[in-house]
C-alpha positions as CSV (number, residue, x, y, z in Angstrom):
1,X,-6.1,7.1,-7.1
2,X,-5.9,3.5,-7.3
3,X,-6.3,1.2,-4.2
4,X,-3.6,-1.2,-3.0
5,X,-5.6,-4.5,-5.0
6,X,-5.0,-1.9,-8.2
7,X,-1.5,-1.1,-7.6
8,X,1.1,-2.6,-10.1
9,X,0.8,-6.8,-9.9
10,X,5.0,-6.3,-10.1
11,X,6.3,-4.8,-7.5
12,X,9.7,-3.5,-6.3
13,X,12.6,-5.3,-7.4
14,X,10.9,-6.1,-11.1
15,X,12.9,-4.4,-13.3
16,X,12.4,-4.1,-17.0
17,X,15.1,-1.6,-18.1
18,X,19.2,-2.7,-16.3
19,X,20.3,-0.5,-13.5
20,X,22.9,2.0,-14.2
21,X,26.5,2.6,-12.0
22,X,25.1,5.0,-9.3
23,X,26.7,8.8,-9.4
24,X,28.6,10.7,-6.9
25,X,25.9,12.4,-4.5
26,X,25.2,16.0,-5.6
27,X,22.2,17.5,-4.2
28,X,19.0,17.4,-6.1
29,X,17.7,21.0,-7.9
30,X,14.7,19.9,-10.1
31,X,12.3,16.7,-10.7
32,X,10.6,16.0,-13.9
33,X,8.2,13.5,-14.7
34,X,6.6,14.1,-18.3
35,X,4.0,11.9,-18.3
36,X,2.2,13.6,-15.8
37,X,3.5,16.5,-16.7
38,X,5.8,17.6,-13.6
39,X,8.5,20.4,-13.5
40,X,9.2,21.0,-9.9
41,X,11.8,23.0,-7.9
42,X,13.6,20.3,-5.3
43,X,14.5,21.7,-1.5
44,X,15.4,19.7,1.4
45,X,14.0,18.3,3.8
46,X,14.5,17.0,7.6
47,X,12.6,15.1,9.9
48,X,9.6,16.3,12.3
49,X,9.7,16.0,16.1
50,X,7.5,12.5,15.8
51,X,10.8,11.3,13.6
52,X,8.0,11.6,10.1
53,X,9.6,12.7,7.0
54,X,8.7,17.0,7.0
55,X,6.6,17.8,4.3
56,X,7.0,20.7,1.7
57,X,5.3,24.1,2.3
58,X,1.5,23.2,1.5
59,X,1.2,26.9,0.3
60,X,3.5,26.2,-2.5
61,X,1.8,23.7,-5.2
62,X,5.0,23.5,-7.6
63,X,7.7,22.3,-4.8
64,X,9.0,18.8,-4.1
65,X,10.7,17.9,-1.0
66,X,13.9,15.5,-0.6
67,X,14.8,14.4,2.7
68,X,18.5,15.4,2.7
69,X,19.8,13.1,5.3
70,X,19.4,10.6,2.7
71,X,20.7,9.3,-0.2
72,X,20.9,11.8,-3.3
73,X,19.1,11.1,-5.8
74,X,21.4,9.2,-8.7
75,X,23.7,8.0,-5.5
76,X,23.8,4.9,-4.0
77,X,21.0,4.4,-2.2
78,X,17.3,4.6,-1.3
79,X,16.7,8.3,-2.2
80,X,13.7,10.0,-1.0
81,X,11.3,12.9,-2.4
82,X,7.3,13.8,-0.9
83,X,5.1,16.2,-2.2
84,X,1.3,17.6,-1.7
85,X,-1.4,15.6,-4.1
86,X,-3.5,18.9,-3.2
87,X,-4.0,22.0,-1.1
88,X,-6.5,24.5,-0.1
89,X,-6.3,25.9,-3.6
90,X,-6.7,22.8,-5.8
91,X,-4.6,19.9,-7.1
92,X,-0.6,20.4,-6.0
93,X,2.3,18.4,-7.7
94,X,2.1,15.0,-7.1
95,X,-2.1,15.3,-7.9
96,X,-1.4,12.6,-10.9
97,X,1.0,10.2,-9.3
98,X,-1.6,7.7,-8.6
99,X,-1.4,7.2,-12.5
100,X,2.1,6.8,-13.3
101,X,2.3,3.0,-14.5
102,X,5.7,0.8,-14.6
103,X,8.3,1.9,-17.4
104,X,7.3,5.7,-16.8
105,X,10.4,8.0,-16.2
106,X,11.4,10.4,-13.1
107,X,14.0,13.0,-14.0
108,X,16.0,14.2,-11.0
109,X,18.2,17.8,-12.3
110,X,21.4,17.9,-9.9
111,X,23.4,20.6,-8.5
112,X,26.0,18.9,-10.2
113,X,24.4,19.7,-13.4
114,X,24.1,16.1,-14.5
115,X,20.4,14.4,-15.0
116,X,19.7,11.2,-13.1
117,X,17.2,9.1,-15.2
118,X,15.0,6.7,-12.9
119,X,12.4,3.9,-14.6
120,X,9.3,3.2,-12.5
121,X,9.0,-0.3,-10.9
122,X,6.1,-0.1,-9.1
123,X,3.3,1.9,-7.7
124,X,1.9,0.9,-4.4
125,X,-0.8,2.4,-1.9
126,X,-1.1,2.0,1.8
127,X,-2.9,2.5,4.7
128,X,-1.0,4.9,7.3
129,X,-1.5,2.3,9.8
130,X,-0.2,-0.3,7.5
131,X,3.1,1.8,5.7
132,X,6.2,-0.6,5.2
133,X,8.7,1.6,6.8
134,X,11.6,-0.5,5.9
135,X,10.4,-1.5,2.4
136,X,10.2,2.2,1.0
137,X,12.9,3.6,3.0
138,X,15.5,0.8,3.3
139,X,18.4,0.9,1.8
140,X,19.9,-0.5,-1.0
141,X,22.5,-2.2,-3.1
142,X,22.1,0.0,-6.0
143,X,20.2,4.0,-6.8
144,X,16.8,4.1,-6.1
145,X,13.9,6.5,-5.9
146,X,10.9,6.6,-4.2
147,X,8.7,9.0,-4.8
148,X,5.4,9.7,-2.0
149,X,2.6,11.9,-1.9
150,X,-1.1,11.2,0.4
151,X,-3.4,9.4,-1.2
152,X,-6.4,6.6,-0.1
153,X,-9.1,7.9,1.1
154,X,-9.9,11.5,2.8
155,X,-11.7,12.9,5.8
156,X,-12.1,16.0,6.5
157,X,-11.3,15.4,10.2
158,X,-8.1,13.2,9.7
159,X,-7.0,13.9,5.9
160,X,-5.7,11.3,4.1
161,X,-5.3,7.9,5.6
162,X,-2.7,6.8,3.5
163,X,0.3,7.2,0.9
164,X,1.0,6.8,-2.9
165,X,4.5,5.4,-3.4
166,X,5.9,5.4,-6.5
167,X,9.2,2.3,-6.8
168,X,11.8,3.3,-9.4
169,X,15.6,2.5,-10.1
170,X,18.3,4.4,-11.9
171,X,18.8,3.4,-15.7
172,X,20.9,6.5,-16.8
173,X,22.2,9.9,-16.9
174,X,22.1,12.9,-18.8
């Protein structure tokens, strides 16, 4: 995983590839990223009692969670998805997201059948103490993605102390 001083030097808002027109909101079925090879079953998500975003099943080390109050992913908006970087059985779906670099590409399958196509801005790390609340879930002028798993480092009395973020924007559809 790499720390916060080895995150991308460009961060959100640097784009390399234009923004496409945002899509209708259609709930999100399955999320791709090839170059870390993920192919993961989408389900929704809600909020826990400390208003945190819920987290998927840690049992199930295939599965990636979008908080459905949000944005859809493809829609207008700052749309949201969390998944484990590992559980009691070994690495989980999000174990390579600390590697993804900028220009890297998230596929989000809808229930609409159509494929929003994201580009990757910017990969940041944080502290739990430190988490920018309204910089990763803020909205926003255009379709966004953020993509979040633990990361930093681990204790085996507290777990992780922080978060991998992953920054992208929506170039396309298929």
């Amino acid at each position: 995983m790499p720390t916060a001083a080895e995150a991308f030097a460009a961060g959100p808002g640097s784009h390399t590839e234009a923004a496409a027109a945002p899509m209708r909101p259609s709930a999100p079925v399955r999320l791709s990223i090839p170059e870390i090879k993920v192919n993961a079953q989408v389900l929704g998500l809600g909020l826990g009692r400390d208003g945190s975003l819920d987290v998927p099943p840690p049992v199930i080390r295939n599965i990636v969670g979008w908080y459905k109050d949000g944005a859809t992913p493809g829609a207008k908006g700052t749309a949201v998805v969390a998944g484990h970087v590992d559980n009691a059985q070994g690495p989980a779906v999000f174990y390579e997201l600390g590697t993804l670099k900028k220009g890297h590409h998230i596929e989000v399958t809808r229930a609409d059948g159509r494929t929003a196509v994201f580009t990757v801005d910017a990969l940041e790390v944080y502290n739990n103490a430190e988490f920018p609340d309204r910089k990763v879930y803020g909205a926003t002028d255009r379709a966004e993605l953020r993509v979040i798993t633990c990361g930093g480092g681990f204790s085996k009395k507290g777990g992780y102390q922080g978060n991998v973020v992953a920054y992208a924007h929506l170039i396309g559809t298929k």
